[in-house]
N, C-alpha and C positions, 0 to 999 in steps of 0.2 A: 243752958244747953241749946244749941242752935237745929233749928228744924234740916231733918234732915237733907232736904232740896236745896237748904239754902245757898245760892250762888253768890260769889264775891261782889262787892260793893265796887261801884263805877270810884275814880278818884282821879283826880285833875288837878295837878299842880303848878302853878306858873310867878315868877317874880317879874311884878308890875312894877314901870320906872313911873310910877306914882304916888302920892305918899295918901297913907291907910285913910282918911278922910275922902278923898275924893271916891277911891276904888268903893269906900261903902256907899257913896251915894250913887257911885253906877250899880252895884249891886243888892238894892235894900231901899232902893225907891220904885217908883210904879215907873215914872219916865227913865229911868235908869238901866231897868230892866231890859225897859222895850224897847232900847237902843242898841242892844247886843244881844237879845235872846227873845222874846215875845213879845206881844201885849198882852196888857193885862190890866187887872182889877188890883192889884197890891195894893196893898196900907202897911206899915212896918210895925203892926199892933200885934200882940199876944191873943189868940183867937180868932183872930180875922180870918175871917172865908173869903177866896177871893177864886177869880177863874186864871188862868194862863188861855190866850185866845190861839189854839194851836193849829188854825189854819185848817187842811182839808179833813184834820181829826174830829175839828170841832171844839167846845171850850171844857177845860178840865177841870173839874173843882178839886180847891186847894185851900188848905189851912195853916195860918201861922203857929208855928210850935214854940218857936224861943225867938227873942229879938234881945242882943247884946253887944250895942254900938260901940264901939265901931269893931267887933271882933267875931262876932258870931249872928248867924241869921238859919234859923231853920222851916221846913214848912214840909205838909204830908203833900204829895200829890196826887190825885187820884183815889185808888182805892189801895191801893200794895206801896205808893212810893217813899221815899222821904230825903228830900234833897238838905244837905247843909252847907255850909255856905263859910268857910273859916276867912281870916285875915290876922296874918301879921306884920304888926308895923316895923320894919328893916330900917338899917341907918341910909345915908342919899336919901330919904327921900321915899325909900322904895317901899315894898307889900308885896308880903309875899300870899298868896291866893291859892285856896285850896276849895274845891267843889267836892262833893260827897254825894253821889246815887244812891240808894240802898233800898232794901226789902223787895229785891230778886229771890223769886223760888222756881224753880226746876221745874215742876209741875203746874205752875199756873199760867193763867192767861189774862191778857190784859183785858181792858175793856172793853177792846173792836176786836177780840175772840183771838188774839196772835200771840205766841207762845213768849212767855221770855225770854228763855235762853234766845230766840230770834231777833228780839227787841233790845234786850240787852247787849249783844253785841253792834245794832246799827247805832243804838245811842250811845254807844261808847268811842264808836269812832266822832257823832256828832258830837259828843262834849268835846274831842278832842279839839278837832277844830271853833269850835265858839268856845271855848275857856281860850284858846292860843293864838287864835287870829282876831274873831270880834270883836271880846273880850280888851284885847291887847287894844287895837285900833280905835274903838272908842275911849278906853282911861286915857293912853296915851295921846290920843288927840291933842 
């Protein structure tokens, strides 16, 4: 049964004219990462603590939850988050790429004291654009 706050999961979908091997190593490596979306401390291990270095927020500790090459990548962020991380391999060549937000509640507050539902909506636009343009422009490079 889902808590009652619970607000909808960010979700980003885009098909990469890449094929599913490279998109994992942009997405599921430490310098792969940091080429479209932070730096960081990654390691693509099962338990790994590692930080996202997010700039004027500061660095956010983060844990690996599932590593499943080349199809799945998951990790807690912070204190509430849990991003994942899908791919599927398409014919061409292609990948089709799915991000996953999730553990928004209605009544919480992040770490730097700002509400979600507030936070949730600007990261929603920002995935938009880094899953669509970053994203895009680094595989496809």
């Amino acid at each position: 049964m889902q808590h009652q706050g619970t607000m909808p999961e960010i979700r980003k979908t885009v098909i990469l004219n890449a094929p599913v091997d490279k998109v994992w190593k942009a997405v599921a490596t430490s310098q792969g990462i940091a080429a479209w979306w932070m730096e960081n401390t990654f390691e693509p291990v099962a338990g790994h603590e590692f930080v996202l270095k997010s700039g004027q927020f500061g660095d956010s500790p983060c844990k690996v939850t599932e590593v499943d090459p080349p199809n799945k990548l998951g990790f807690d962020w912070g204190k509430d988050w849990h991003l994942e991380f899908l791919l599927v391999a398409l014919e061409d060549n292609k990948t089709e790429f799915t991000l996953i937000h999730s553990g928004w509640e209605a009544d919480k507050l992040t770490e730097f004291g700002q509400p979600h539902p507030v936070i949730r909506g600007i990261m929603d636009g920002g995935w938009e654009s880094i899953v669509h343009k970053a994203l895009v422009q680094y595989v496809e490079a």
